[in-house]
N, C-alpha and C positions, 0 to 999 in steps of 0.2 A: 302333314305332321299328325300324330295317330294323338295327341295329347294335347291341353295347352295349360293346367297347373301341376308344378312340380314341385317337390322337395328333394333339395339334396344338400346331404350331409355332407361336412370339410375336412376333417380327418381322417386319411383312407382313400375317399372318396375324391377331392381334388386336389389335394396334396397327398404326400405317402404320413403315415401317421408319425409324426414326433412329437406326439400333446405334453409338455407344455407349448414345445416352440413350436414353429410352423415348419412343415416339411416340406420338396419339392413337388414342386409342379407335376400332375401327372399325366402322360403323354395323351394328347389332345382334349384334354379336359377343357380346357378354357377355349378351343374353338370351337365343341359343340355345344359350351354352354352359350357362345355368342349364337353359331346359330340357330339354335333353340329360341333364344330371345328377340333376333331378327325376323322371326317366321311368326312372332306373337306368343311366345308361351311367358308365362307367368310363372315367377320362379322363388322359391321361399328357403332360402340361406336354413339349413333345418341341422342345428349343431348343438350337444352338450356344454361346449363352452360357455364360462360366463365371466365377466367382469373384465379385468386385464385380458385374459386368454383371447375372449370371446373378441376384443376392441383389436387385440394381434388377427385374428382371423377376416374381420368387416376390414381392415385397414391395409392387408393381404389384397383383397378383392378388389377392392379399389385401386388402389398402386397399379395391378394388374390387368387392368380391365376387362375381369372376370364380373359379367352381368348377373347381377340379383335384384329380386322388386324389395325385399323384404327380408326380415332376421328373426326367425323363430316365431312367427306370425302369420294367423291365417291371411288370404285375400279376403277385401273388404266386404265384398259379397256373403261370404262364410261369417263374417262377423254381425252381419245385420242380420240374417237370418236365424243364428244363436242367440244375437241380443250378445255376446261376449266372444275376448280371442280365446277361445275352448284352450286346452293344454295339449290338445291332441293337433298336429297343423294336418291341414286339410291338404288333399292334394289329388291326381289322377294318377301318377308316375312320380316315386318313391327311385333315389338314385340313394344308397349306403353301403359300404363296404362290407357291413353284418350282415346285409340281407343276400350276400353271393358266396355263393358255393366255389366261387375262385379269384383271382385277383381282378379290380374293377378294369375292365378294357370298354375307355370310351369308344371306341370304333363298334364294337357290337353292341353298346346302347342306342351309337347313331344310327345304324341300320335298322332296330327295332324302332324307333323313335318314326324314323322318318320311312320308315319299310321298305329299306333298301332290301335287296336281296343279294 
């Protein structure tokens, strides 16, 4: 595995986006976030939601048993070394549906991820 902290974003990204509610699941997103999480990576829930929204989305995850360490939160490391959880989340490997030039397809993150060919 080429990474081991991540963020990624919930609307878009692992459901299809219907912010306020939660949308569907999106094809194999929650098994590469298991085996992401299985292999050790470290994974940071990194979403604009907040309050009700945000408790729809952590409450999504769990039901689902889509693995996350953390909710809008550096790792502990990142926070001892700033002395604070900075606003910025730290991370190696940024999963968001803004930052693709086309619709998110977990299958070609898992390959880059895990450098399938």
């Amino acid at each position: 595995m080429r990474f081991k902290y991540y963020a990624v974003d919930f609307d878009g990204t692992i459901v299809t986006n219907h912010y306020p509610g939660v949308g569907e699941l999106l094809p194999d997103a929650k098994r590469v976030l298991q085996r992401i999480a299985a292999n050790g990576g470290d994974i940071s829930l990194w979403t604009c939601r907040v309050d009700n929204e945000l408790s729809d989305a952590v409450n999504y995850m769990k039901m689902n048993d889509i693995p996350y360490d953390r909710v809008n939160e550096n790792p502990p490391f990142l926070m001892e070394l700033y002395g604070n959880d900075t606003r910025k989340i730290g991370a190696e490997f940024y999963i968001d549906d803004k930052a693709m030039m086309e619709p998110i397809d977990w299958l070609k993150i898992e390959r880059y991820i895990f450098d399938e060919r």
